[in-house]
C-alpha positions in Angstrom: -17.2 1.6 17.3 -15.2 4.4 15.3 -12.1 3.2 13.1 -8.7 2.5 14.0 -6.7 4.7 12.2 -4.8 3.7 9.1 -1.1 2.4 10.6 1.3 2.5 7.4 4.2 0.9 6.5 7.1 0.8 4.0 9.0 -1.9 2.6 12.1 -2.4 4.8 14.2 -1.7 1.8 12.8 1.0 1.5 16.2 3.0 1.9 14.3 6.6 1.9 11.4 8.6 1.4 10.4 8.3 -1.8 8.4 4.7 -1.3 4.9 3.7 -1.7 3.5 2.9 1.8 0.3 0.7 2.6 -1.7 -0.2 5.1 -4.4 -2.8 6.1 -7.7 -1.9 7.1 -11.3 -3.7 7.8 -10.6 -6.1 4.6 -9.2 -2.6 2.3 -5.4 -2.3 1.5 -4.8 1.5 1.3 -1.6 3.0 -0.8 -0.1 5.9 -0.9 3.0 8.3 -1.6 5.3 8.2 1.5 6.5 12.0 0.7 3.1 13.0 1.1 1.6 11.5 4.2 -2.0 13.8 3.6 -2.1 13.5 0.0 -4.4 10.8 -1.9 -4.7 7.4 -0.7 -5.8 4.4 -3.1 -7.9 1.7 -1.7 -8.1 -1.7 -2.8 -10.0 -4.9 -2.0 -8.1 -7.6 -0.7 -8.3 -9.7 -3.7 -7.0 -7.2 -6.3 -4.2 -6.5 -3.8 -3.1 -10.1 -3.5 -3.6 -10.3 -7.9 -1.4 -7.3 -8.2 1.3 -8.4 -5.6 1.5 -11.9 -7.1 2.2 -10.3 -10.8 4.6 -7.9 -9.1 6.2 -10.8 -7.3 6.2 -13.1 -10.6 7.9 -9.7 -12.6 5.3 -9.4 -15.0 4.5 -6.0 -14.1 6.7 -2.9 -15.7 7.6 0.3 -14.3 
């Protein structure tokens, strides 16, 4: 059975193209650049996603 491509999404406030989107795939989150849809992807396990949301979330993370 071959892979369902990745299908990506952006934060609905997300009020133009310069966003990061994500997408969900066999237990990997994958993130990239929106203005680049065939650029680099970053892939992450489910468990350092949900770490990494929750400090983003609690505003402990700076830009």
């Amino acid at each position: 059975m071959a892979d369902q491509p990745a299908r990506w999404r952006r934060s609905s406030r997300c009020e133009s193209h310069t966003c990061v989107e994500v997408a969900f795939t066999s237990g990997r989150v994958l993130a990239r650049d929106s203005k680049v849809d065939d650029g680099p992807v970053l892939e992450f396990g489910a468990g350092p996603w949900q770490a990494f949301c929750a400090e983003l979330k609690a505003g402990r993370l700076r830009g």
